[in-house]
VEXDREN-2710 file (C-alpha; in Angstrom, 1 decimal):
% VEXDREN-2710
k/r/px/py/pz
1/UNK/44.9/73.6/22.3
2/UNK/46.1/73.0/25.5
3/UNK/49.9/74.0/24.9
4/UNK/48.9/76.6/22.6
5/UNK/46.9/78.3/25.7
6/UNK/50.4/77.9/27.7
7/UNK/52.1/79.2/25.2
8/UNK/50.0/82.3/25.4
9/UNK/50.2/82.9/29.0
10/UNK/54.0/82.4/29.6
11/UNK/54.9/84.6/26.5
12/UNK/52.4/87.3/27.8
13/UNK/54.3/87.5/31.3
14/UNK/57.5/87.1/29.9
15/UNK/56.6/90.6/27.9
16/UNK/55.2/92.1/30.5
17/UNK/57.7/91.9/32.7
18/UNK/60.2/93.1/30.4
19/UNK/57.8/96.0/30.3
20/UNK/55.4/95.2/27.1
21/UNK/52.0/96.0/26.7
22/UNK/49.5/93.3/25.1
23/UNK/47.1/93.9/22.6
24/UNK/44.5/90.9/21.9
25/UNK/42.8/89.7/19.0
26/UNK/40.4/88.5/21.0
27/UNK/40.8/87.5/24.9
28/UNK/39.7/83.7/24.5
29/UNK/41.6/83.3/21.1
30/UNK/39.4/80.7/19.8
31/UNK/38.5/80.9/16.2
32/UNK/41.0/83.4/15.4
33/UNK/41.4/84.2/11.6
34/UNK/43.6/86.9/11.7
35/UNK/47.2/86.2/11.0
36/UNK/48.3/87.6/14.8
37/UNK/47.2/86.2/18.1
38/UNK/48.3/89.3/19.9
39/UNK/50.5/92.4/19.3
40/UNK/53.1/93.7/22.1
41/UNK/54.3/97.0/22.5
42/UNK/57.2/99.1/24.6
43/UNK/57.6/102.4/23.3
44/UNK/58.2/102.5/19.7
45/UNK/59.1/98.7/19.8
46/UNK/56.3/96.7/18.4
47/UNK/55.8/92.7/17.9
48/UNK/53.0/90.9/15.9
49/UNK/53.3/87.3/17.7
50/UNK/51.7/84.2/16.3
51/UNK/51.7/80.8/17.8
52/UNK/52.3/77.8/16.6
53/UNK/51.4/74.5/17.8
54/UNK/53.1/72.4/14.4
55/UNK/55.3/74.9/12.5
56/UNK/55.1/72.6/9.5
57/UNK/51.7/73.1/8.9
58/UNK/51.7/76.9/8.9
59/UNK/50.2/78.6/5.8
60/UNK/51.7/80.4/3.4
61/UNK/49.0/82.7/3.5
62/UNK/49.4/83.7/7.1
63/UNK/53.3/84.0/7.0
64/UNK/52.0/86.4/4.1
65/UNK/50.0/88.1/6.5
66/UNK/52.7/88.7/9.1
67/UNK/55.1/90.3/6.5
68/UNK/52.8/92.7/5.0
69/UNK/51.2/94.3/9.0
70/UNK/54.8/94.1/10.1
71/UNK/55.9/96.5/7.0
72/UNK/52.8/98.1/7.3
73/UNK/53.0/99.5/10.8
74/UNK/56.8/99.2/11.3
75/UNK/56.6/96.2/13.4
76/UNK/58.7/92.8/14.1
77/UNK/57.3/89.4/13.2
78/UNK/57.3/87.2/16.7
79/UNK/56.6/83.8/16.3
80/UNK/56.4/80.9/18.5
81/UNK/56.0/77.8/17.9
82/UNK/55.8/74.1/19.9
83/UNK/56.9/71.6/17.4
84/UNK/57.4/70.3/14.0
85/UNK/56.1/67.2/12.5
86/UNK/58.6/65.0/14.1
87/UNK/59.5/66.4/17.4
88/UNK/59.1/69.3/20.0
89/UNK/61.6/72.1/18.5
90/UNK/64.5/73.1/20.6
91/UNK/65.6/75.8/22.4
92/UNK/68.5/78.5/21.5
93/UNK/67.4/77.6/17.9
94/UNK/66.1/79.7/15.0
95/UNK/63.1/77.4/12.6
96/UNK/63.2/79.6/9.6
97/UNK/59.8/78.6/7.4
98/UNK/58.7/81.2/4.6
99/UNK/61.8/83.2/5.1
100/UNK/60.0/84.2/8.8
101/UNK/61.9/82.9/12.5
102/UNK/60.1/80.5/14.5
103/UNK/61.4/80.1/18.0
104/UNK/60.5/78.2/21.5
105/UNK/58.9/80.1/24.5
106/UNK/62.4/78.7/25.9
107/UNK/64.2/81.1/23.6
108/UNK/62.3/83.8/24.3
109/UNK/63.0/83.3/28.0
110/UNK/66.5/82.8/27.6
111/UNK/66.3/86.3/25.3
112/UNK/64.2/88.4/27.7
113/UNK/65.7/87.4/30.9
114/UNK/69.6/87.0/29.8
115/UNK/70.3/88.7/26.9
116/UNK/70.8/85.1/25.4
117/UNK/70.3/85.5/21.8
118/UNK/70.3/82.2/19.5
119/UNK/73.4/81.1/17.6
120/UNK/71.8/78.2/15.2
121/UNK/69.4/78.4/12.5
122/UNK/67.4/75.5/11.1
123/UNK/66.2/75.6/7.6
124/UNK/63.8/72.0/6.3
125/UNK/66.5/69.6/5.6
126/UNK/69.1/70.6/8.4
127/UNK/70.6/73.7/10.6
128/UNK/73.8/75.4/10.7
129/UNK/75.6/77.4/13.4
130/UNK/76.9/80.8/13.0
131/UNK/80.3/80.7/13.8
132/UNK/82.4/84.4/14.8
133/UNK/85.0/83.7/11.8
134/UNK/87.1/86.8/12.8
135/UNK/87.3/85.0/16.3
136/UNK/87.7/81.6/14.9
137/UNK/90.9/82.4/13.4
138/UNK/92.3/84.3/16.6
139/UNK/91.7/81.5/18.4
140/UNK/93.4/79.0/15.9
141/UNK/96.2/80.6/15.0
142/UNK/96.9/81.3/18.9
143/UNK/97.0/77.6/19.6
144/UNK/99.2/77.2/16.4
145/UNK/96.8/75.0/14.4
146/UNK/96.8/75.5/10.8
147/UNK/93.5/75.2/8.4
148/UNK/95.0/72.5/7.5
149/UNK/95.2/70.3/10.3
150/UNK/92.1/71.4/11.9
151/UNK/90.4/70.0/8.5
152/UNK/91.7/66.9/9.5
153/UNK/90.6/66.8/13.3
154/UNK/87.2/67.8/11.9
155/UNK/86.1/66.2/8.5
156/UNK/86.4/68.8/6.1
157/UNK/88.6/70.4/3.7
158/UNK/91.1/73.0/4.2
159/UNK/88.7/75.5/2.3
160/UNK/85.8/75.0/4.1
161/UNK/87.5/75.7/7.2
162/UNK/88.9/79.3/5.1
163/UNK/85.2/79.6/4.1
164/UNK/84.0/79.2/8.0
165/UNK/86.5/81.7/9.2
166/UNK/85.4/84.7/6.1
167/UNK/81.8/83.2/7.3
168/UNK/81.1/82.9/3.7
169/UNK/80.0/79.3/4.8
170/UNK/78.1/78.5/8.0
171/UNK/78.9/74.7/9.3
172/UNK/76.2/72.3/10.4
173/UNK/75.7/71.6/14.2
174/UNK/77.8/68.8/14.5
175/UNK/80.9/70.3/13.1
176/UNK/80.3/73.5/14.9
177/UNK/80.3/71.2/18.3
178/UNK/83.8/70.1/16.8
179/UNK/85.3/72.9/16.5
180/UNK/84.1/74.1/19.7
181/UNK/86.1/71.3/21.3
182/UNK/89.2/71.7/19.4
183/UNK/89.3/75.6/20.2
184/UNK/87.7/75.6/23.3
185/UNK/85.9/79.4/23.5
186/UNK/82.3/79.6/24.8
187/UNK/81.9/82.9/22.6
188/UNK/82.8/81.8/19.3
189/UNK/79.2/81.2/18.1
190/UNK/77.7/84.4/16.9
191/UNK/73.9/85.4/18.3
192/UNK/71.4/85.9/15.9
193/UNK/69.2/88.5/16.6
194/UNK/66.0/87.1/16.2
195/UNK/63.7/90.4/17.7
196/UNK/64.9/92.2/14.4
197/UNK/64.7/90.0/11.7
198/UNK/64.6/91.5/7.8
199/UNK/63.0/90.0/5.1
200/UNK/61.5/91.0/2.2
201/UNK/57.7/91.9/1.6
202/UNK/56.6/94.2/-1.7
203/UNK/52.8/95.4/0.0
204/UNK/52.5/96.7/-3.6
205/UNK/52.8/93.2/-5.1
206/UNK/51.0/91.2/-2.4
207/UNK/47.9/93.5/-2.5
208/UNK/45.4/92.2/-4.8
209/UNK/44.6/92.8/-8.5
210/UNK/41.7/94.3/-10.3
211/UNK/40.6/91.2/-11.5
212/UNK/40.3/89.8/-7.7
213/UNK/38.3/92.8/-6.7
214/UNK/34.3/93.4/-6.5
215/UNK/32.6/95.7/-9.0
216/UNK/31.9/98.0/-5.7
217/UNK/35.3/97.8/-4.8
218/UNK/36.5/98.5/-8.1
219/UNK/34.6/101.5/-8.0
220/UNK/35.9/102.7/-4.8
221/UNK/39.4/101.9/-6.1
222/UNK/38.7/104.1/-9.5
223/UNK/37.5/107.5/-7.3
224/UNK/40.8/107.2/-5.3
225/UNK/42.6/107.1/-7.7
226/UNK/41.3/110.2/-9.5
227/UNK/41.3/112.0/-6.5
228/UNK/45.0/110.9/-6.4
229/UNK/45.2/108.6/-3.6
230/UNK/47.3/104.8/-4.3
231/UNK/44.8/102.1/-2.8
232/UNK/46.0/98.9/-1.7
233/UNK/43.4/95.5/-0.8
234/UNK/44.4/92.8/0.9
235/UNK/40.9/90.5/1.5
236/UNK/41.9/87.2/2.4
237/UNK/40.8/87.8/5.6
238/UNK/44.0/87.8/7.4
239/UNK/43.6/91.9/9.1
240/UNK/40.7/93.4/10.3
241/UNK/41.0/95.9/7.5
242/UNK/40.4/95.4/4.1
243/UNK/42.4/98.2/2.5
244/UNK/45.0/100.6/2.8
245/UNK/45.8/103.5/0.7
246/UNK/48.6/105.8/0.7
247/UNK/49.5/109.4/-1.2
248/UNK/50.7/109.0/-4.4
249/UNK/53.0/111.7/-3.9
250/UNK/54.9/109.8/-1.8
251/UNK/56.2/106.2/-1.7
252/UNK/54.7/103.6/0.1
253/UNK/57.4/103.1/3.2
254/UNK/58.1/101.7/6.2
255/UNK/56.8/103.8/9.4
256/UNK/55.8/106.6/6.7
257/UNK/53.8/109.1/8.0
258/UNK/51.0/109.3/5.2
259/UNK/49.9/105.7/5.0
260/UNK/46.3/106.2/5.8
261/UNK/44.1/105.1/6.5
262/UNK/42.6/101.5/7.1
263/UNK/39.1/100.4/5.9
264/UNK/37.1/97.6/7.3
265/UNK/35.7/94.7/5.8
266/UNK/32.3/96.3/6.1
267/UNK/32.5/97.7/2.5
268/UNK/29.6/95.5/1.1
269/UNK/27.8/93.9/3.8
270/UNK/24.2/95.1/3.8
271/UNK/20.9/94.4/6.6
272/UNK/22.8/92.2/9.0
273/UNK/26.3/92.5/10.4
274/UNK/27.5/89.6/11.7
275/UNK/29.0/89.1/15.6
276/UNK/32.3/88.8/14.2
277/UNK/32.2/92.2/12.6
278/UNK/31.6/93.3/16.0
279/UNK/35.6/92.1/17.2
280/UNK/36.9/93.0/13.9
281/UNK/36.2/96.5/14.5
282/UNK/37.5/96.3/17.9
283/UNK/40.8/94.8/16.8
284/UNK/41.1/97.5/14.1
285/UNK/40.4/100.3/16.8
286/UNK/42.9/98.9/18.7
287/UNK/45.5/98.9/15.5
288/UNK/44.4/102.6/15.1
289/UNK/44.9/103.7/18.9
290/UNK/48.7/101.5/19.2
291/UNK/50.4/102.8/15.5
292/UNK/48.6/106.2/15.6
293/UNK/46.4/105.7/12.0
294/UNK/43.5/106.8/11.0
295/UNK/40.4/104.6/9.3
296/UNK/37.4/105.5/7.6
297/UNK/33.9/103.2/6.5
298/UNK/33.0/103.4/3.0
299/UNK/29.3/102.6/2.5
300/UNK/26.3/102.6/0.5
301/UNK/23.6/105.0/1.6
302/UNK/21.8/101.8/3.0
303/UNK/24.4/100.6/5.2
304/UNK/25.2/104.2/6.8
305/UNK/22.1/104.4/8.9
306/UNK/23.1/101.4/10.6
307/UNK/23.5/101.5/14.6
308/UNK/26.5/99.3/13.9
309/UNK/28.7/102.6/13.3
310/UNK/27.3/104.7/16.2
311/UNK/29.7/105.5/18.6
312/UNK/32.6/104.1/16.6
313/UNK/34.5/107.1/16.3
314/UNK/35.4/106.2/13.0
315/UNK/34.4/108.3/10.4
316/UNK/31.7/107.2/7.5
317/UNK/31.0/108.3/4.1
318/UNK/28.5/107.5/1.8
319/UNK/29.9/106.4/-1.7
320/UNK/28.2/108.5/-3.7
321/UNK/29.3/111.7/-0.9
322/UNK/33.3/110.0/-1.9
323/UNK/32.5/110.0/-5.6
324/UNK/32.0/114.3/-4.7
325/UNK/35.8/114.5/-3.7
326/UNK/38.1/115.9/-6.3
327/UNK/41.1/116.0/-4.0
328/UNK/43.6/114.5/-1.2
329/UNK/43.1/117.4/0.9
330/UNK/39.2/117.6/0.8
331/UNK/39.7/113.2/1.5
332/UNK/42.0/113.8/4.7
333/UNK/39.0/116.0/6.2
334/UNK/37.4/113.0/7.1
335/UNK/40.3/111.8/9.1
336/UNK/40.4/114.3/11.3
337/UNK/37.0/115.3/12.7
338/UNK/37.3/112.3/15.0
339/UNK/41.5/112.8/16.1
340/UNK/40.1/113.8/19.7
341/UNK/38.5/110.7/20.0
342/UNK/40.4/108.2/18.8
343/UNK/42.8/110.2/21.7
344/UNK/40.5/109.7/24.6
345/UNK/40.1/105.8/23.2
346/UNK/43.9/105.5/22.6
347/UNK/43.8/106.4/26.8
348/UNK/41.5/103.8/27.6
349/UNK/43.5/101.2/26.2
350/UNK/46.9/101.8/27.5
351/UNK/45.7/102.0/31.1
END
C-alpha cells in the first residue's frame, strides 16, 4: 500500500495547487468500499479519482460505480493507476479498461503543470497514437512525398497511410515513431483530452431490478411511485447512498436540477448501527454539501428514535408517515426544512 499512499499525496498537491479542493472518503483510506478514494473540486469542475495500484485487476463493478456518480452529479472519472500485470504503466499514455482512462501521476503532472495533454491510447492487446491527419498531409505534401512512397519508408500500404491522414485509422506506436521521423513535426500527434472523457452509462439500466430488491424496499419503491416520483437503487455498496429518485415529469439527466434526493444505506438496519455507518453518512453529507442535493432517511418507527440521526441535519420519515404522501409537492417538504443547515455545514467544509 505503500505507492498507493504516494499516489494519494502527490495527486492531492498536484490539485491543490492547481486550485482544487479535496474531498475524502475517509482520511486514512484503509478499507475503503466505495468506488472513489477522494472527489476534487474547482468551481463547477468536479473529479471522482480512484487509484490504482494493478489496473488489471480492477472490478467491473467499481468502473460501474464511477460511471453512474460521474453521470449522477455531473462529474469527470479520474483515475490513476501504478501498473499493470507486467510492468509499471507509462507516462503521456491513456490505459483504457471498461471504456474508463487510466493514467500515471506522471501524466497528471505533465497535464496540471504544462498543459501537456496525452497523445497515445492503450487498449489490452496494444496502443495507438493519434495522429493530426489534416496536419499529416500538410506536412507530406510540403516535402513532396506521396502516400505512396511514404507506405514504403514505413511498412504499410498506400491506404493506410490515406486512412491515417482522414484519421479514420489510428497507427500503432511504432509506426507513429516512423512517421514522426520521416516528417519531422513535434506537433503532429494530437492530445487527448483525458479530464473530459465521454462514455456511456444508462443510471436507468444499471440501477437494480425488483427482483434484486427487499420486500421493505419494494415497498418504499411502490409509495414513490404512486406519489409519482421515479426511484432508482444502486446497493452493491459502491456510494454511500442507496437510492436516488428523480421526478417523473422530467428525464433523468446530467446536472438536472430535480435529481433528488439521496438515501442512505440505513433503510433496514434496526438496534445497532454499525461504525461504518457512522463515515458513510459523513461521506454522503459531504456529497450533499459539494453538488448542492438533498437526502432524506426512510425508516421504520423503531429505527427513528435512534441517536444515530440527531444532529444530522438530514431529514427522517417514518414509513408509514411516507405511505401518508399523495404527492411530489407534499414529498419535497421534507427537503427543505433542513436547506439552512446543510448551508451552514456546506461552510464548514469548504474552509
Amino acid at each position: 500500500m505503500d505507492g498507493i499512499k504516494a499516489l494519494y499525496s502527490q495527486a492531492i498537491k498536484l490539485l491543490h495547487e492547481a486550485g482544487f479542493k479535496s474531498f475524502y472518503v475517509n482520511k486514512n483510506q484503509q478499507n475503503n468500499r466505495f468506488c472513489y478514494d477522494f472527489i476534487v473540486k474547482k468551481k463547477n469542475l468536479s473529479f471522482i479519482l480512484k487509484f490504482f495500484k494493478n489496473i488489471d485487476n480492477i472490478k467491473e463493478e467499481t468502473v460501474e460505480g464511477i460511471k453512474i456518480l460521474s453521470k449522477l452529479f455531473n462529474a469527470s472519472p479520474l483515475l490513476i493507476g501504478l501498473k499493470n500485470r507486467y510492468q509499471e504503466i507509462e507516462d503521456n499514455t491513456i490505459y483504457i479498461r471498461e471504456e474508463l482512462p487510466i493514467i500515471t501521476i506522471g501524466t497528471l503532472k505533465n497535464i496540471l503543470k504544462q498543459d501537456l495533454y496525452p497523445f497515445i491510447l492503450v487498449r489490452r492487446g496494444g496502443g495507438i497514437v493519434f495522429l493530426n491527419g489534416e496536419l499529416m498531409k500538410k506536412l507530406r505534401e510540403a516535402r513532396r512525398i506521396s502516400r505512396k512512397e511514404l507506405s514504403e519508408q514505413i511498412g504499410v500500404t498506400k491506404r493506410t497511410i490515406c486512412s491515417y491522414e482522414s484519421e479514420n485509422m489510428r497507427p500503432s506506436k511504432e509506426i507513429a515513431d516512423k512517421i514522426q521521423d520521416i516528417l519531422d513535426h513535434s506537433e503532429i500527434f494530437r492530445n487527448i483530452n483525458v479530464l473530459d472523457w465521454k462514455f456511456e452509462c444508462n443510471v436507468r439500466k444499471t440501477a437494480l431490478n425488483e427482483k434484486e430488491l427487499s420486500p421493505f424496499e419494494n415497498h418504499i419503491q411502490g409509495i414513490l411511485d404512486d406519489i409519482g416520483i421515479s426511484s432508482y437503487w444502486y446497493k452493491k455498496g459502491y456510494f454511500p447512498f442507496e437510492m436516488c429518485i428523480s421526478s417523473k415529469k422530467e428525464n433523468l439527466k446530467e446536472n438536472h436540477p430535480n435529481i433528488y434526493p439521496l438515501l442512505s444505506e440505513v433503510s433496514e438496519m434496526k438496534k445497532q448501527l454499525k461504525e461504518k455507518t457512522i463515515n458513510d453518512l459523513q461521506c454522503l453529507k459531504q456529497l450533499l454539501t459539494l453538488f448542492h442535493k438533498h437526502a432524506l432517511f426512510i425508516v421504520d418507527k423503531e429505527l427513528k428514535k435512534s441517536q444515530f440521526f440527531e444532529n444530522t441535519n438530514i431529514p427522517v420519515i417514518d414509513l408509514r408517515d411516507l405511505e401518508k404522501i399523495s404527492n411530489e409537492k407534499q414529498f419535497r417538504s421534507y427537503f427543505y426544512q433542513t436547506e439552512s443547515d446543510n448551508e451552514s455545514e456546506k461552510s464548514k467544509l469548504l474552509n
